[in-house]
Kinemage of the C-alpha trace (Angstrom):
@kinemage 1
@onewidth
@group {chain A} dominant
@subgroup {mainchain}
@vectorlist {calphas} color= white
{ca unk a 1} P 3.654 -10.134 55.031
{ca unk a 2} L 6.459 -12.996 54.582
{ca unk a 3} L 8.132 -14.296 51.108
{ca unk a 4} L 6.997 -17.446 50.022
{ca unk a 5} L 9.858 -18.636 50.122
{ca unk a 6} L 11.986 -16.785 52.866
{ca unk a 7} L 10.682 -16.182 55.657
{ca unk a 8} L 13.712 -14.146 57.794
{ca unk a 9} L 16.754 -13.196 57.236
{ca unk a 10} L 20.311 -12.538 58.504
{ca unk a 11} L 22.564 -9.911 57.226
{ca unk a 12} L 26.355 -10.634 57.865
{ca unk a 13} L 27.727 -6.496 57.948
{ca unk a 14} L 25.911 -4.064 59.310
{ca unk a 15} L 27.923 -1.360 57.252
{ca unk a 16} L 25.930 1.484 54.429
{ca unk a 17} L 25.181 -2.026 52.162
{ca unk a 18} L 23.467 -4.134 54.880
{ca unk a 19} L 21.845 -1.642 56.311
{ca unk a 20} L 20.379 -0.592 53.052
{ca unk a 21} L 19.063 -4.042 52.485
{ca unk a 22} L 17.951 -4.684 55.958
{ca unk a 23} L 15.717 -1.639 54.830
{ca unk a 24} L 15.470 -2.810 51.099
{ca unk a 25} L 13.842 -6.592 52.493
{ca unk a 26} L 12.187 -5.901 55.369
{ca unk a 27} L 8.291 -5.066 53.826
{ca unk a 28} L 8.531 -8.916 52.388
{ca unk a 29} L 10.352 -10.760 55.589
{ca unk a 30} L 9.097 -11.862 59.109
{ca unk a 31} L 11.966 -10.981 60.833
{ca unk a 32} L 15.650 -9.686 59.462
{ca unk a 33} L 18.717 -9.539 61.417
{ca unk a 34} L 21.286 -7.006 60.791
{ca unk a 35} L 24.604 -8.662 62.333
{ca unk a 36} L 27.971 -6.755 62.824
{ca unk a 37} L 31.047 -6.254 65.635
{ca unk a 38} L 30.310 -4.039 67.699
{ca unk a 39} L 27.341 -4.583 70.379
{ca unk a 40} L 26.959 -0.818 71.010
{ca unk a 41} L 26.243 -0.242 67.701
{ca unk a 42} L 24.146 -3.265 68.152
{ca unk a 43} L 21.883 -1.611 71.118
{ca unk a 44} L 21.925 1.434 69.096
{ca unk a 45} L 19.951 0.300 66.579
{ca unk a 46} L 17.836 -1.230 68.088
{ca unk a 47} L 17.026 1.534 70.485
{ca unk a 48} L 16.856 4.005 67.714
{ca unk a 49} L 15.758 2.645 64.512
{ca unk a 50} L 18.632 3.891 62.859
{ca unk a 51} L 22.412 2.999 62.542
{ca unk a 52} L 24.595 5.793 64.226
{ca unk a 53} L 27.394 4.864 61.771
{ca unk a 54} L 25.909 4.239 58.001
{ca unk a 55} L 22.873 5.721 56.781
{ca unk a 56} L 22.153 7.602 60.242
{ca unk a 57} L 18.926 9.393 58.461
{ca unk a 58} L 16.950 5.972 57.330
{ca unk a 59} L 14.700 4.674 59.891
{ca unk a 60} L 14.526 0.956 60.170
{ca unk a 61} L 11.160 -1.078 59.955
{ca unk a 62} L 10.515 -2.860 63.843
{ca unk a 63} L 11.207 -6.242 62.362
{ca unk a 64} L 14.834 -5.250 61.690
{ca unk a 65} L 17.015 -6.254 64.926
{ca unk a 66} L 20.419 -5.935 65.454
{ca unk a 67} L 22.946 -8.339 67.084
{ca unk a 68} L 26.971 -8.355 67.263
{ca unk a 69} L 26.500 -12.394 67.889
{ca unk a 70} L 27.558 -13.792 64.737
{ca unk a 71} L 25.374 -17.236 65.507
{ca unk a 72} L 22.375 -15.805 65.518
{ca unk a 73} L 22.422 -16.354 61.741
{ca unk a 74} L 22.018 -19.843 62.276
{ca unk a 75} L 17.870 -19.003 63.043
{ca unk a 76} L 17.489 -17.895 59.598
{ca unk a 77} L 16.518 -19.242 56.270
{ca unk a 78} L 18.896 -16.796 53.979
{ca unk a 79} L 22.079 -15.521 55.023
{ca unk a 80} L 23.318 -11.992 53.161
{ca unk a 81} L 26.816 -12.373 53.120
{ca unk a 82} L 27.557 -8.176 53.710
{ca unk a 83} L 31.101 -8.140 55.000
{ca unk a 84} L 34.235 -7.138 53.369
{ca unk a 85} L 35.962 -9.820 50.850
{ca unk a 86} L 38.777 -10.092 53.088
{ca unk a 87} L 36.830 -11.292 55.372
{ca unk a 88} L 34.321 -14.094 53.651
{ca unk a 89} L 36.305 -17.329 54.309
{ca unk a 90} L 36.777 -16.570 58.042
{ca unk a 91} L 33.051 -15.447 58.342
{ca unk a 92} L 31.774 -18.593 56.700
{ca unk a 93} L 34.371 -20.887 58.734
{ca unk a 94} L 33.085 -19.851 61.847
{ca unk a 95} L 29.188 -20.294 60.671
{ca unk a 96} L 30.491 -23.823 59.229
{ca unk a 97} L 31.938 -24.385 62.815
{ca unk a 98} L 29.118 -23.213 64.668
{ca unk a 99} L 26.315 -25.372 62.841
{ca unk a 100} L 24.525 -23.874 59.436
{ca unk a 101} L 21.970 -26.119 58.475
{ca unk a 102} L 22.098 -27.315 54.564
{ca unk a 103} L 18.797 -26.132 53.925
{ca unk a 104} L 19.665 -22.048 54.475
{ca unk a 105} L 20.802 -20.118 51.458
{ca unk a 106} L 23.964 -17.861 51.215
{ca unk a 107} L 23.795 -15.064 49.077
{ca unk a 108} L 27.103 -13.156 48.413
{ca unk a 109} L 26.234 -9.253 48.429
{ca unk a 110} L 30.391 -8.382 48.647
{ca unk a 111} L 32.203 -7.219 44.960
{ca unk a 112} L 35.767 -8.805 44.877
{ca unk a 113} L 38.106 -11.699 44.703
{ca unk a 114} L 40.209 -13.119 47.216
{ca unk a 115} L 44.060 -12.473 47.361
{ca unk a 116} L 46.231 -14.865 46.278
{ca unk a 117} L 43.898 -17.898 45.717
{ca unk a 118} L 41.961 -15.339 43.615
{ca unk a 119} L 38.627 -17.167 44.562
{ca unk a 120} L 35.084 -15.497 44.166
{ca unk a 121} L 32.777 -15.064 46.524
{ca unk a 122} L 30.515 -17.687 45.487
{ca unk a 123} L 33.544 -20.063 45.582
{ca unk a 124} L 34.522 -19.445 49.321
{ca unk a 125} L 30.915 -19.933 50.217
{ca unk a 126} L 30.948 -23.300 48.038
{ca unk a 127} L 34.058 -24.586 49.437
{ca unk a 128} L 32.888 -24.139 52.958
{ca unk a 129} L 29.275 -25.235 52.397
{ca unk a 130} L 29.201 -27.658 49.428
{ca unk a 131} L 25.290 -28.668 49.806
{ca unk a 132} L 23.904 -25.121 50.329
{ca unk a 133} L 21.874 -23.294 48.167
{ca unk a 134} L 24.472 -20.127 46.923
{ca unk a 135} L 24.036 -16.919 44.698
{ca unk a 136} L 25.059 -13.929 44.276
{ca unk a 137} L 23.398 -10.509 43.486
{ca unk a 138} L 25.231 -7.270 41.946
{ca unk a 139} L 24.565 -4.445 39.774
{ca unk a 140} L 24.828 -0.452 40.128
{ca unk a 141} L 23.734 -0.493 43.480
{ca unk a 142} L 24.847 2.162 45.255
{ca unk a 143} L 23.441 1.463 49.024
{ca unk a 144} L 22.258 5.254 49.595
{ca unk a 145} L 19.846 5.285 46.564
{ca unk a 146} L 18.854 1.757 47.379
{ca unk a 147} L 17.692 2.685 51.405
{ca unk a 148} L 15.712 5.485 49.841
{ca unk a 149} L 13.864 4.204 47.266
{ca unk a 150} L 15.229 5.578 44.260
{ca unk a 151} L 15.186 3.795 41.310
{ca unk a 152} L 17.353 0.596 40.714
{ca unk a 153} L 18.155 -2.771 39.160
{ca unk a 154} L 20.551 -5.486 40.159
{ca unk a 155} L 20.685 -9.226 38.520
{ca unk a 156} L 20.964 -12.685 40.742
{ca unk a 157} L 23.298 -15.268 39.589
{ca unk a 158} L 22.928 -18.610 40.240
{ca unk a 159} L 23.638 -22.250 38.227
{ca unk a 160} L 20.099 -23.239 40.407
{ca unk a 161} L 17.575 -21.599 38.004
{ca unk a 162} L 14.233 -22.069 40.546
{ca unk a 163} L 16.485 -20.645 42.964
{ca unk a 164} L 17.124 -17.354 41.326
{ca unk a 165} L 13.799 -16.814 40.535
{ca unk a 166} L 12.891 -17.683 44.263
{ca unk a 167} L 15.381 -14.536 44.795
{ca unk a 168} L 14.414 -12.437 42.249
{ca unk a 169} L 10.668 -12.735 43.959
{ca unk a 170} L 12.366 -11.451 47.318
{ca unk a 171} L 14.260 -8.597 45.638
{ca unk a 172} L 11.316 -7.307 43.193
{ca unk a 173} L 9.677 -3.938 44.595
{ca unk a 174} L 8.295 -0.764 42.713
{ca unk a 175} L 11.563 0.796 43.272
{ca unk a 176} L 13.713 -2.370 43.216
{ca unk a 177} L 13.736 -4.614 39.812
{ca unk a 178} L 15.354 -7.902 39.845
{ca unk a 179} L 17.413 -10.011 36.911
{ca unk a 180} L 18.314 -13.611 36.903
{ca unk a 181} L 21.285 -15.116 35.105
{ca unk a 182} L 23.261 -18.213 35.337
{ca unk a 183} L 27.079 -16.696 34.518
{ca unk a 184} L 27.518 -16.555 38.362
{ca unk a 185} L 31.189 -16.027 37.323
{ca unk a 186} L 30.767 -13.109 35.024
{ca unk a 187} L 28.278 -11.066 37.206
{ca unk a 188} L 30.712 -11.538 40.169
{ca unk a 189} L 34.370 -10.626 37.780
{ca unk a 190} L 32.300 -7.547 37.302
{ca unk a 191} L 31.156 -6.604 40.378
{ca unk a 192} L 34.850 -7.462 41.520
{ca unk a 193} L 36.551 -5.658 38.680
{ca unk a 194} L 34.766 -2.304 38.617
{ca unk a 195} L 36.271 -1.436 41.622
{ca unk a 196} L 39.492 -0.832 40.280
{ca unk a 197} L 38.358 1.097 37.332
{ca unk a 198} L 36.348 3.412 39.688
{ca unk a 199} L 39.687 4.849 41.134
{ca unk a 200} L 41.404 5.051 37.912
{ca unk a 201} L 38.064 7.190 37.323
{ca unk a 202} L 38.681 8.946 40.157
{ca unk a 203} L 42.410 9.829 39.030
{ca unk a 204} L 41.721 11.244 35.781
{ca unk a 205} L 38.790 13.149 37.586
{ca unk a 206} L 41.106 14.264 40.221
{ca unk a 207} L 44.247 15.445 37.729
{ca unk a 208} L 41.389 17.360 35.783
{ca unk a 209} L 41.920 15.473 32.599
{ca unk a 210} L 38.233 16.506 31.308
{ca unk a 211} L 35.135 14.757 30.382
{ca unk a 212} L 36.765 13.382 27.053
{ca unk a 213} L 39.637 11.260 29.030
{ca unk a 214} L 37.276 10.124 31.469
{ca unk a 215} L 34.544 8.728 28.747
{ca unk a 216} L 37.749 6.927 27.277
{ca unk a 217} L 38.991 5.230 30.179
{ca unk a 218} L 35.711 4.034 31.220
{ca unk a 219} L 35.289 2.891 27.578
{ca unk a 220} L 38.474 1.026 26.929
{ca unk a 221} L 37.736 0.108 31.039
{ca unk a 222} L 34.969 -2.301 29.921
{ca unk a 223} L 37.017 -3.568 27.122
{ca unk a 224} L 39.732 -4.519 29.403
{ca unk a 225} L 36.957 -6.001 32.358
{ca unk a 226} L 35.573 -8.085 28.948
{ca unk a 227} L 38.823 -9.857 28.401
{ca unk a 228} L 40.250 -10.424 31.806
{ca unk a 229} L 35.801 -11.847 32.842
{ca unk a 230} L 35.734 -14.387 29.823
{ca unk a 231} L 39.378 -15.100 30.541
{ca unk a 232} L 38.600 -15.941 34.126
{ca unk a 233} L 35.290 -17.642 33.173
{ca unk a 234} L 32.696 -15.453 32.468
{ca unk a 235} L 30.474 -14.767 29.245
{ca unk a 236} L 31.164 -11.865 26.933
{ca unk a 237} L 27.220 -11.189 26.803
{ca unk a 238} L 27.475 -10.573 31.142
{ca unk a 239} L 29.567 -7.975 30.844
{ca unk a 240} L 27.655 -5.539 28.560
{ca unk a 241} L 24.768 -6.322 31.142
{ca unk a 242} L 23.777 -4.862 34.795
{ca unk a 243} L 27.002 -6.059 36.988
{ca unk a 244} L 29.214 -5.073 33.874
{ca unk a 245} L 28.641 -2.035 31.915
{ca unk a 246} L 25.843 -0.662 34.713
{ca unk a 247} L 28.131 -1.638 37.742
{ca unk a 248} L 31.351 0.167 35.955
{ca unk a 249} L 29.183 3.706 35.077
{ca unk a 250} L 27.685 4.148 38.583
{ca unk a 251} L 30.598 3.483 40.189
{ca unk a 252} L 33.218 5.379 37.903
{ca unk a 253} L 31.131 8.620 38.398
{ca unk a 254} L 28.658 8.321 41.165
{ca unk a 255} L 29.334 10.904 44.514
{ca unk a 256} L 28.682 7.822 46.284
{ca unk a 257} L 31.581 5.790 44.851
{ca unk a 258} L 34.135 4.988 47.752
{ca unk a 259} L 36.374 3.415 45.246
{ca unk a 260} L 35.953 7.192 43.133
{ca unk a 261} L 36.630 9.207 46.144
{ca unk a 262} L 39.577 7.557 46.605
{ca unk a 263} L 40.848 8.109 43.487
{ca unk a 264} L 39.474 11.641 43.461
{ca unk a 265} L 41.748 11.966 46.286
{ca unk a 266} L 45.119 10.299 44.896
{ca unk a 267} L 44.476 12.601 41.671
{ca unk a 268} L 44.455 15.575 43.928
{ca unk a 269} L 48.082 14.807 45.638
{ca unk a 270} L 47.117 12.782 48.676
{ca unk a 271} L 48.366 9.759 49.662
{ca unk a 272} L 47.434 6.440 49.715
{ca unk a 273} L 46.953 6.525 53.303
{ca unk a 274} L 45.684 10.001 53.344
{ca unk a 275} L 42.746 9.184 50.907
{ca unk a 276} L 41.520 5.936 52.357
{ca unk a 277} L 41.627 7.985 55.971
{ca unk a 278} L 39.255 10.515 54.797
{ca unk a 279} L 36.893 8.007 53.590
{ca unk a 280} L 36.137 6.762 56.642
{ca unk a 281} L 35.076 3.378 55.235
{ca unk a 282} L 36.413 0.363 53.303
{ca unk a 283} L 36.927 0.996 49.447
{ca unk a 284} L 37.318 -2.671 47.951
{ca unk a 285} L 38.674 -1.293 44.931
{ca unk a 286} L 42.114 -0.954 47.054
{ca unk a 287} L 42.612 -4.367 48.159
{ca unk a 288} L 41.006 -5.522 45.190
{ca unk a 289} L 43.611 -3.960 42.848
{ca unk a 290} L 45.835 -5.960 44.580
{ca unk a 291} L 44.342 -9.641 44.051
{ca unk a 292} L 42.897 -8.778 40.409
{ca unk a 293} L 46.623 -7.853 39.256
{ca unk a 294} L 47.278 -11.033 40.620
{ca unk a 295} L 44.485 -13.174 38.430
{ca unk a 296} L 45.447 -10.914 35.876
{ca unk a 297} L 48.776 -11.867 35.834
{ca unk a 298} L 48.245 -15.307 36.468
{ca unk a 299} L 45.884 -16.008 33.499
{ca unk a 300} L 48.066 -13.750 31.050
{ca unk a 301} L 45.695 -10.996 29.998
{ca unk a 302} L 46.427 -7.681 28.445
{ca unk a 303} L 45.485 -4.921 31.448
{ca unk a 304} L 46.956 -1.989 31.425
{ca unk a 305} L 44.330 0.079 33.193
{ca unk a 306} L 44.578 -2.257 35.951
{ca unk a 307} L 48.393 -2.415 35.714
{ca unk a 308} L 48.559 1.381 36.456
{ca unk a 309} L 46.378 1.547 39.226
{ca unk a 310} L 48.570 -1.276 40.801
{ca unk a 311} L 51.762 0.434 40.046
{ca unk a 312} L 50.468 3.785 41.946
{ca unk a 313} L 48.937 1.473 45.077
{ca unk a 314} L 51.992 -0.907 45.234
{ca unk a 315} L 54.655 0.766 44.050
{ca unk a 316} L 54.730 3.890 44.771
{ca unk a 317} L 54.291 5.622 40.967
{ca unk a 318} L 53.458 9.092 40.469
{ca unk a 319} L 49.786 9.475 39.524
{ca unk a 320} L 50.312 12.039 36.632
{ca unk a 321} L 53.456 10.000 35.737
{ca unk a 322} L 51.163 6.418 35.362
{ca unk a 323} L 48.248 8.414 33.388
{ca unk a 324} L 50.918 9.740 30.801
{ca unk a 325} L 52.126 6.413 30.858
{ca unk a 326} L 48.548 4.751 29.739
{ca unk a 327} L 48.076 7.525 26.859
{ca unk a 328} L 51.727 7.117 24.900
{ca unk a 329} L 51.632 3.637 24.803
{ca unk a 330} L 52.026 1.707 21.001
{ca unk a 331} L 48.922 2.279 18.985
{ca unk a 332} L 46.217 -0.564 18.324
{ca unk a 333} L 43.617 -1.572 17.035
{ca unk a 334} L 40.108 -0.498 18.612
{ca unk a 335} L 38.960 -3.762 19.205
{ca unk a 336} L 42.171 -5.541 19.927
């Protein structure tokens, strides 16, 4: 049974998120396949059904192949942009390099900006494919719920309305309910921005603050993601939607949260290096910090959340220290 629309698929990442949707998409698709690095990991899955690295328990469907050949995108008719932020422009150079046909569309699954030019996603992809179809999808989408059916939502942006829909089609299951929206900017500054927010999470979680700190940061969290989105370009309304609001709870409470675990970690004494070792995988919300202080900082918004999480990745400050630090500063109003 195919999409009307799509008939395969690659997915660019074959890490807990790419696998999940290689699982998610493959009852709708012809054929799907799940690209990363490493060609043993490659062979693996496709001797076993099942990735030996992420999601080890979920058994892939037979239409789901794996490669480590990065041009063997070029056979499909949507490409799931899966890898890390830091590595989108590269990805996409070499695909521009090797041949993509203007007719494929590029959807950007990765949360986060780049550093320094603080470019989207969606932007990269645009600036290295200006004819092809682009969007974006985001939401609380946590890949281990997703590759076993619970519950969830996500929203599609877009500025090509048929194409969103077209998407939403693909991405609309019992389990799985779609949203369109054309504020491609806004649902991506969330997805990006959560990130950070998640570790300060984790922090206050890890230095035991209690339930009542935690539901405050979060809250003044959105407030903060609100101001520096519209600032950047998105709409107020986005933010209070599925790759705002939704995006920042899952994410600043969720077991699954690398970006909380990290911060659980930092809370609990550990470095920097310590916590993302444990992990085991990539938490965006650290390099992320890092080129979101920048836009910050370059479009002049108020961000002091942000500004503390920065100050213990980059500079070295005491976590209890940058905590106190956030709840003596001058009093204001609630909405300001």
């Amino acid at each position: 049974m195919s999409d009307a629309s799509f008939l395969s698929a690659a997915i660019i990442g074959s890490g807990s998120f790419g696998t999940a949707l290689a699982k998610l998409l493959s009852p709708k698709l012809d054929a799907i396949t799940l690209i990363g690095r490493d060609p043993v990991t490659a062979d693996a899955i496709n001797r076993d059904r099942k990735n030996p690295h992420y999601l080890s328990g979920v058994t892939l469907d037979e239409n789901v192949t794996a490669s480590a050949n990065l041009t063997d995108a070029l056979a499909h008719s949507l490409l799931l942009f899966v890898v890390p932020t830091s590595a989108t422009r590269d990805t996409a150079k070499i695909l521009a390099d090797a041949g993509l046909s203007e007719t494929v569309t590029l959807l950007s699954c990765a949360k986060g900006i780049e550093k320094q030019t603080g470019d989207r996603m969606s932007e990269i992809l645009r600036e290295t494919f200006p004819k092809n179809p682009i969007a974006a999808i985001s939401g609380p989408n946590h890949a281990e719920e997703i590759a076993t059916g619970l519950a969830t939502c996500a929203v599609i942006g877009s500025e090509d309305h048929d194409l969103a829909i077209q998407l939403q089609e693909l991405f609309t299951f019992p389990h799985f309910r779609s949203y369109t929206s054309d504020d491609l900017a806004g649902i991506e500054l969330g997805g990006a921005v959560k990130n950070v927010y998640a570790i300060a999470a984790g922090m206050a979680h890890g230095l035991g603050l209690g339930d009542n700190a935690v539901a405050a940061l979060v809250t003044r969290a959105l407030a903060e993601m609100t101001r520096l989105g519209t600032a950047l370009g998105g709409r107020v309304e986005t933010f209070s939607g599925l790759s705002g609001v939704g995006d920042l709870l899952v994410t600043c409470f969720s077991e699954h949260s690398r970006n909380h675990r990290v911060g659980l970690a930092l809370g609990g004494g550990k470095t920097l290096e310590e916590a993302v070792t444990s992990l085991g995988m990539i938490a965006e919300g650290v390099p992320n910090t890092l080129s979101i202080h920048e836009a910050a900082r370059r479009a002049g918004v108020r961000t002091p959340i942000i500004d503390a999480v920065f100050s213990i990745l980059y500079e070295g400050k005491p976590v209890p220290l940058a905590m106190k630090e956030l709840l003596n500063r001058d009093p204001r109003p609630e909405t300001d």
